[in-house]
Each structure stands twice: as structure tokens, then as C-alpha cells.
C-alpha positions as MATLAB code, in Angstrom:
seq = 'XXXXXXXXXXXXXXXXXXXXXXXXXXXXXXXXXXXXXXXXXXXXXXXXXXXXXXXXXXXXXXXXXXXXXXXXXXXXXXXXXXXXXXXXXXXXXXXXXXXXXXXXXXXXXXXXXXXXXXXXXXXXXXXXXXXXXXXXXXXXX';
ca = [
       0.000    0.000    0.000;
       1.281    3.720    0.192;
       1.400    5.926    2.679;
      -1.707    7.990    3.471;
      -1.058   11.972    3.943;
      -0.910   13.131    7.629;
      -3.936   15.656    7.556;
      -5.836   12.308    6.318;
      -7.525   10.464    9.217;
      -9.888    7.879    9.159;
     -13.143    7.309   11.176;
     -15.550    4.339   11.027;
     -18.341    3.235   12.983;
     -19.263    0.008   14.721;
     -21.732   -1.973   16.230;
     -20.909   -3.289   19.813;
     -20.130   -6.489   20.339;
     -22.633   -7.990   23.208;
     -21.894  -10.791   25.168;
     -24.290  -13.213   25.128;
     -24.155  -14.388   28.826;
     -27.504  -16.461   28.908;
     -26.834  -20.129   28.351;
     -30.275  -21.347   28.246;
     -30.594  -20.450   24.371;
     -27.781  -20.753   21.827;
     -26.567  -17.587   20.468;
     -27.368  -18.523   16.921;
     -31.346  -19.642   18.067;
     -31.282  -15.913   19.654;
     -29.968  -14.472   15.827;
     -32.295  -16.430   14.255;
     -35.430  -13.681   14.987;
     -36.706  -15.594   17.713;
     -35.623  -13.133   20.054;
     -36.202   -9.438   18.869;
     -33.159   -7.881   20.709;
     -30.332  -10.270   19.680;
     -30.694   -8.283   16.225;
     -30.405   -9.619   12.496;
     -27.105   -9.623   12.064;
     -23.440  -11.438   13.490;
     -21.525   -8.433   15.627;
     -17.487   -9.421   15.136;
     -14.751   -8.105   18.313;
     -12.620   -5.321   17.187;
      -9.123   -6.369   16.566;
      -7.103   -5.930   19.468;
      -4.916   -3.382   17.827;
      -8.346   -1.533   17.085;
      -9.481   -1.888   20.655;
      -7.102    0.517   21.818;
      -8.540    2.982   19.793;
     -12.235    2.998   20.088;
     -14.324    5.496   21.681;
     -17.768    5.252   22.739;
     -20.241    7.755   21.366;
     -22.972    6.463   23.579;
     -26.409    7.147   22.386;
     -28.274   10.961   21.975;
     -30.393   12.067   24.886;
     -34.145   12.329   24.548;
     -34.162   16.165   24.090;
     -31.585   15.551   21.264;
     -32.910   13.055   19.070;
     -36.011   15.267   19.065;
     -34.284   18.354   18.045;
     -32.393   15.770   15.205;
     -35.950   14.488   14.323;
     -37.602   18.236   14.089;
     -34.715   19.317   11.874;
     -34.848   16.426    9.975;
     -38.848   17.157    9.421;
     -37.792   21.083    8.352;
     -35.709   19.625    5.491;
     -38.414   18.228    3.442;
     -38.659   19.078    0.289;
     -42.723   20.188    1.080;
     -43.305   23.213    3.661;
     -44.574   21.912    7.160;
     -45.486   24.266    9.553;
     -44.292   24.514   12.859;
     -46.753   22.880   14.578;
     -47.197   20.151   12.745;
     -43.459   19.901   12.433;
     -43.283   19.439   16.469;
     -46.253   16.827   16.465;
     -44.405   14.315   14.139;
     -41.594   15.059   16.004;
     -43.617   14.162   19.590;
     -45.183   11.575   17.387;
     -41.657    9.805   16.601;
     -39.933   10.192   19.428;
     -42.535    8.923   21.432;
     -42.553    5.778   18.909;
     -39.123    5.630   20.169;
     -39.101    5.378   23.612;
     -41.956    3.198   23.511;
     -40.004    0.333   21.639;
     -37.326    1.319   23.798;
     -39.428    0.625   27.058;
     -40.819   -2.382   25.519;
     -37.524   -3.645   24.827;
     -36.424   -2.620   28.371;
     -39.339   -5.017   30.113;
     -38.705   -7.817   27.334;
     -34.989   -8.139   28.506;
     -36.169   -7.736   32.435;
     -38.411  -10.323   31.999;
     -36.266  -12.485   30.028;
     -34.684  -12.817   33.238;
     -30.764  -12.899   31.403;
     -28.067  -13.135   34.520;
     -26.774   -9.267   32.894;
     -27.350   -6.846   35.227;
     -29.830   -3.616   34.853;
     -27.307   -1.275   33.404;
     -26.520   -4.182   30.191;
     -30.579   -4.392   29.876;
     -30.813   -0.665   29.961;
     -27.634   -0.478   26.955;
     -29.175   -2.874   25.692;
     -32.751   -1.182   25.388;
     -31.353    1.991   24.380;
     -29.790    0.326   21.530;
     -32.863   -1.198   20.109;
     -33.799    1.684   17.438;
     -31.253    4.087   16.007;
     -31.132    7.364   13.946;
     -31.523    5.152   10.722;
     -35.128    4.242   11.577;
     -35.600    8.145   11.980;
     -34.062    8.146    8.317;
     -36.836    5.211    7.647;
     -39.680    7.128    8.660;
     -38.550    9.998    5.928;
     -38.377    7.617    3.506;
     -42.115    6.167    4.342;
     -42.993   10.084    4.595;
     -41.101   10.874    0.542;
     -43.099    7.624   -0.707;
];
């Protein structure tokens, strides 16, 4: 390869890996969609010469994701008005943190030997800025 220039630095985003610590299940039963949270698709570790390197965004608080969502909704290509611009915006967010909660009690009950603050990660995890972007592209269609 050749040498990249020094004002060039790369970025890249990952998913994290989770451990699955419940051994009443296989892992790959949990992939297979019987178990909403496990998600659709096979997380690998980081290299170890990439673990020393990662940081950890975490996840956007409430009041954030709304004002992403409400400037998302003043983008459109068709004039909303304020008010209904903050109503979708109540309207999706609220969408949000009810899958979250649902998520939250599906893990509790579950009964999985993690501990609260892996159910809560966990929960937090289980819809993302790209089903904002989804919703836009329902809205455009």
C-alpha cells in the first residue's frame, strides 16, 4: 500500500459487540429472529490493535434526538409548519421510547443473569437514527 497523507484520518463506525451471557438459548437460536433484541445480524470483536482505539459515542439524549428528528422534518422538500413539524416530532420520538421501554421489560423479563445497566444499553440500543431516516423515507413515498 502507500502511505496515506498526515492531515488524512480515518473514522468508522461500529456496532458493539454484546456478550451473550444467557446459556439457556444458543446464540445462533437468539440471531435467528426468535428473540427481537439479539438483532439480524453477526456483531465481530474489534481487533485488538483496534481496541485501543475505540471510543464510545454512547447514544443521543431524549431532548436531542427530538431536536435531530424536528430538523430532519424542516428539510423536506414540502413546507410543514411549525406545529405540525413538532407533532411528528412528539409523534416519533414517542414511537421511540416506547419500543425502547418495551424492549427494556422484554430483557427484564427475560430474566438474562446481565445486570440492569446491560438491559438498559441494551434497550437503548434497540432503534437508532436510521429508523428516523426510515420514517422519511415512508414520509417521501
Amino acid at each position: 500500500g502507500e502511505r496515506l497523507e498526515d492531515n488524512i484520518v480515518i473514522i468508522s463506525a461500529c456496532n458493539p459487540v454484546r456478550q451473550n451471557v444467557s446459556r439457556t438459548k444458543p446464540s445462533r437460536e437468539l440471531d435467528l429472529g426468535r428473540d427481537f433484541i439479539s438483532g439480524h445480524y453477526n456483531v465481530k470483536p474489534l481487533p485488538l490493535t483496534l481496541e485501543l482505539v475505540k471510543w464510545d459515542y454512547g447514544s443521543l439524549a431524549s431532548s436531542q434526538e427530538k431536536d435531530f428528528i424536528y430538523s430532519r422534518i424542516k428539510m423536506l422538500d414540502q413546507p410543514i409548519s411549525d406545529h405540525l413539524a413538532r407533532s411528528m416530532t412528539e409523534v416519533i420520538a414517542g414511537s421511540h421510547e416506547s419500543i425502547r421501554e418495551l424492549a427494556l421489560d422484554h430483557l427484564r423479563a427475560r430474566g438474562a443473569e446481565r445486570g440492569e445497566e446491560d438491559n438498559i444499553s441494551r434497550s437503548k440500543s434497540v432503534v437508532s437514527l436510521r429508523d428516523i431516516q426510515r420514517v422519511f423515507h415512508l414520509f417521501g413515498f
